[in-house]
C-alpha positions in Angstrom: 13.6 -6.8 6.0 13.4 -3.3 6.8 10.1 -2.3 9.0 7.6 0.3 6.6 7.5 3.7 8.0 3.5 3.1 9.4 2.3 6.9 8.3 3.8 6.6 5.0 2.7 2.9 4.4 -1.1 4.4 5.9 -0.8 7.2 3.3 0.2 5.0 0.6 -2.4 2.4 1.1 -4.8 5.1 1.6 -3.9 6.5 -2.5 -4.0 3.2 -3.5 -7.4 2.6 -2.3 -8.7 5.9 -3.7 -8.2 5.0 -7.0 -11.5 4.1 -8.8 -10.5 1.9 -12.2 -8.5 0.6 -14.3 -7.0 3.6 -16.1 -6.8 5.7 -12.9 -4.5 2.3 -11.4 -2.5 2.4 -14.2 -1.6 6.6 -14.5 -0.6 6.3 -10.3 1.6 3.2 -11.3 3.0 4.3 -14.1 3.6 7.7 -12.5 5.2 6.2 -9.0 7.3 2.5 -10.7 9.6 2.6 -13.0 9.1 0.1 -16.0 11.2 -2.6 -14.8 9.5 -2.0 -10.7 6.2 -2.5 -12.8 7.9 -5.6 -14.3 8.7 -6.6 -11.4 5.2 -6.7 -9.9 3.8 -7.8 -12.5 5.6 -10.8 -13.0 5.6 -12.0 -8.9 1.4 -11.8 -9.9 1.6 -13.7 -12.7 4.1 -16.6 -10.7 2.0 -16.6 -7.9 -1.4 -16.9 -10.5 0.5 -20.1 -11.9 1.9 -21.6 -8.4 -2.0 -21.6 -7.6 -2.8 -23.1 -10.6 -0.3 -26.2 -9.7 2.7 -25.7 -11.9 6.1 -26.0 -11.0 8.7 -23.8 -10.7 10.0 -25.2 -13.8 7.3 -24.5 -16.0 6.9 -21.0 -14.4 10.4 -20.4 -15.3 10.6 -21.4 -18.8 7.3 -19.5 -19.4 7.9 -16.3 -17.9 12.1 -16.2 -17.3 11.5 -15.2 -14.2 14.2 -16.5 -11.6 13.6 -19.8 -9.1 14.6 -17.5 -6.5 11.7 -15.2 -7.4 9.2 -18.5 -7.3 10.7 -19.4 -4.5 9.9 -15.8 -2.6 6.5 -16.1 -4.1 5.7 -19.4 -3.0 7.0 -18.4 0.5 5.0 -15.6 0.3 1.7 -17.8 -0.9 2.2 -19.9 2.4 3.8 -18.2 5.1 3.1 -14.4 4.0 0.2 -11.6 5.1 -2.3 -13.4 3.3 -2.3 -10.7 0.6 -1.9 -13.2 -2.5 -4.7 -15.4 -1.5 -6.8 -12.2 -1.0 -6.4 -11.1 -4.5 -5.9 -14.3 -6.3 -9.4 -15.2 -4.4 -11.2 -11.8 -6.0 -9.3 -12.3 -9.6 -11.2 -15.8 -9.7 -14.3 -14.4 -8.7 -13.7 -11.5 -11.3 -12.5 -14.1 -14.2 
């Protein structure tokens, strides 16, 4: 995997951060990812939501047609990764 430029990533994270609610989250998305990129992300939450919940890549699949080697990545990520799933899938809980 290539290595984030740390300045960039800083700045990016920084915009991110600055963003306030809902709508203002969605304009910067929809105005830096495509549709499909937004897709994308969308759907590695939505696997990673349902690996915590239990299911099996099987279900995951035939529910949201997203590839086992996408479940796979997520799962990886759920275990092995930056700890930035669990983070998030913590405060969406607490949220819910």
């Amino acid at each position: 995997m290539e290595k984030l430029d740390p300045k960039m990533a800083d700045q990016f994270y920084s915009a991110i951060l600055s963003l306030e609610t809902k709508d203002e989250c969605r304009a910067f998305f929809e105005d830096i990812c495509t549709i499909k990129e937004m897709q994308d992300l969308m759907q590695r939450l939505q696997v990673a939501l349902m690996l915590s919940k239990g299911m099996n890549y099987q279900e995951i699949s035939s529910q949201t047609s997203v590839s086992s080697a996408t479940i796979s990545r997520v799962n990886r990520c759920l275990n092995y990764g930056e700890g930035g799933y669990g983070i998030v899938l913590e405060r969406m809980g607490k949220n819910e």
